[in-house]
N, C-alpha and C positions, 0 to 999 in steps of 0.2 A: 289088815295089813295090805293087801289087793287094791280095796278102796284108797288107801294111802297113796299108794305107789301112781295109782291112777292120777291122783291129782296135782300130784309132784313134776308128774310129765308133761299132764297138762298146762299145769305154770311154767314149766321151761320152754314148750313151745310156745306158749305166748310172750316172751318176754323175747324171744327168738325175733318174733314178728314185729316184736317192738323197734327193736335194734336193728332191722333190716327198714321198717317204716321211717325209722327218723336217720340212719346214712340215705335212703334215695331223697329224703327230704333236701339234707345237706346239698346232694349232688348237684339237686334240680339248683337250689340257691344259689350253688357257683358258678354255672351253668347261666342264669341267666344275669348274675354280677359281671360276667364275663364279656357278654352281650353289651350288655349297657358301658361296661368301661371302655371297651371299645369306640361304640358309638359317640360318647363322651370327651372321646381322646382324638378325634381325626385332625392328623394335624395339617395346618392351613396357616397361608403367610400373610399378612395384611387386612385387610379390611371383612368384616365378614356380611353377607348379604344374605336374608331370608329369598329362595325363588321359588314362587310360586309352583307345584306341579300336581296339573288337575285340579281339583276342591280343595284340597290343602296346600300346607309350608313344605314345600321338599327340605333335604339336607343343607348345612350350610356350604355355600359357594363361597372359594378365595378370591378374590381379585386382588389384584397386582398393580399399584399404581405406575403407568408408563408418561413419559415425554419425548414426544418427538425431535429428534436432533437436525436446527436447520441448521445450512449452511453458511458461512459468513457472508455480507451483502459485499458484493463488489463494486472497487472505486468509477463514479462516475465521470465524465470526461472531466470536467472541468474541479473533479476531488484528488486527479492525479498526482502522483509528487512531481517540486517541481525544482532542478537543480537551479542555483544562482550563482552567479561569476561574482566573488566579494576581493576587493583590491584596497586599497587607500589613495586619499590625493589630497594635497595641502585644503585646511581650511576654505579659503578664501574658493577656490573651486569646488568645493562640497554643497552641492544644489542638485535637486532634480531638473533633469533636462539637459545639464552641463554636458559636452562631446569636448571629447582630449584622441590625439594621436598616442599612441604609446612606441615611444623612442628607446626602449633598453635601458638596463641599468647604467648609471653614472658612478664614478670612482668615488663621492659620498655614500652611494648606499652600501659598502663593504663592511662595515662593522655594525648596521643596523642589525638589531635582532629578530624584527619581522620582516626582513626583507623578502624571504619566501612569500609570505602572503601579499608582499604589494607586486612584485616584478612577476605578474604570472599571467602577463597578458600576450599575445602576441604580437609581432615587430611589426611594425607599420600599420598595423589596425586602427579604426576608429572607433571609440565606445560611447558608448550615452549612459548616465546616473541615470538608475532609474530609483534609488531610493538611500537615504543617509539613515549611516545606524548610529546611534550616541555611544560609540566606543572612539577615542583618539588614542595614536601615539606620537612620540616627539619624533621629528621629522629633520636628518643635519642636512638634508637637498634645499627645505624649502625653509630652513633658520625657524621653525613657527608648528605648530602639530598640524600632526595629516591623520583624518578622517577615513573612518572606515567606508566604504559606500558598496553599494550591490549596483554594477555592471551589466550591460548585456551590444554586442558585437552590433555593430551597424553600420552597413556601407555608404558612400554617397553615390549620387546618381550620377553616371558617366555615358560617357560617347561612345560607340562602340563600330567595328567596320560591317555595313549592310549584310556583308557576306558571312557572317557568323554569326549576326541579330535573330536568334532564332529563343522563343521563349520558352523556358524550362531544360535548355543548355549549361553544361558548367565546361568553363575551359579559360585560358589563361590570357590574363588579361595584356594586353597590344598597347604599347605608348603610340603617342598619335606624337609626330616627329613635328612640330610648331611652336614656335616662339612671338608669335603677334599676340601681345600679352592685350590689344585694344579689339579682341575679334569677340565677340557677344558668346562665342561656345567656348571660350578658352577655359571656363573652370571644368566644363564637362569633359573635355579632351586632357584634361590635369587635374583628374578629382585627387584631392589631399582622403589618403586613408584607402588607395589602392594604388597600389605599386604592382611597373613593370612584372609579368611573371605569374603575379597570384592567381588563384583559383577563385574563379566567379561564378555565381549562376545568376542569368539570367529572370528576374522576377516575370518584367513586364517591360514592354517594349515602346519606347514614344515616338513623337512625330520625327521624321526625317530633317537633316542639319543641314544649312546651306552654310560650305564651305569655301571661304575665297581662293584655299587653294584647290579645289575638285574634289578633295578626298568625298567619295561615297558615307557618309554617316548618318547613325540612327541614335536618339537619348535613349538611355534605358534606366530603368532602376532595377539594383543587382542587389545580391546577397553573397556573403562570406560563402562559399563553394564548399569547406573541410572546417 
């Protein structure tokens, strides 16, 4: 009975040992499952790159794919914008090159529909075509269609008194008071396309006028002043 009991205990602590062998077993197992999912799982955005550390592959490295954000290029002198004076003028005037005085509206153009965009020049100015667009409309001034054209301001060259001839001046321009329509300077002294009053500037300044009546004068070539 002694010997029995003996061995009965003996079997229960081994079976004891067993069941303590195989939980630390378990333990260790999750223990290093644990490890490795870890390892496993490191999370990372994009591309992934083996580097190098020491003799071996270290960890996987993220990289991030970037672009550098330039700036937009800016316009070059001559990529500028460039505004253009657009008006109409009968056919038979629509040419590059062509210079017209602009006189105001006439009592035909009152019921035109585009007459905004033709009377939009200023009074007494000279203009020069500088280019025909292929749009026409009908025209009751000129009985015939008037052409669109692109415009731009341009003075003629005039007489100016010595005492104001100064180059890169704007000021207002001096009728020269003569009527000898046979005197070699009479256009300069009555250039068509600058009227008493207006605002000049002086561009450049030319040779000096000989005048039968004395008056001191100098040619100049001007521009629109405003």
């Amino acid at each position: 009975m002694l010997a029995f009991t003996r061995r009965a205990h003996e079997r229960r602590d081994a079976e004891t040992d067993l069941r303590g062998s195989r939980r630390g077993s378990e333990n260790d197992a999750g223990h290093h499952a644990g490890n490795l999912l870890v390892d496993a799982t490191v999370p990372c955005h994009g591309r992934l790159d083996l580097e190098p550390t020491g003799a071996g592959i270290g960890p996987p490295r993220a990289i991030r794919g970037t672009e550098t954000l330039k700036p937009p290029r800016a316009l070059g002198p001559g990529e500028a914008l460039v505004v253009v004076q657009i008006t109409l003028v009968g056919e038979r005037q629509a040419h590059a090159g062509h210079e017209f005085i602009y006189r105001g509206p006439q009592p035909e153009c009152t019921p035109c529909k585009v007459r905004s965009a033709c009377l939009n020049q200023d009074l007494g100015r000279r203009y020069r075509i500088t280019r025909v667009r292929d749009v026409s409309h009908p025209c009751l001034l000129n009985e015939e269609r008037a052409r669109v054209v692109e415009v731009e301001p341009v003075a003629p060259d005039c007489s100016l008194s010595a005492r104001v001839g100064v180059e890169g001046a704007v000021l207002a321009y001096e009728k020269i008071v003569c009527s000898n329509g046979a005197c070699p300077n009479f256009r300069l002294c009555h250039p068509v396309g600058v009227e008493p009053g207006m605002r000049i500037r002086v561009v450049e300044l030319g040779p000096e006028l000989e005048c039968p009546l004395g008056y001191s004068l100098v040619s100049a070539k001007v521009s629109y002043g405003n």
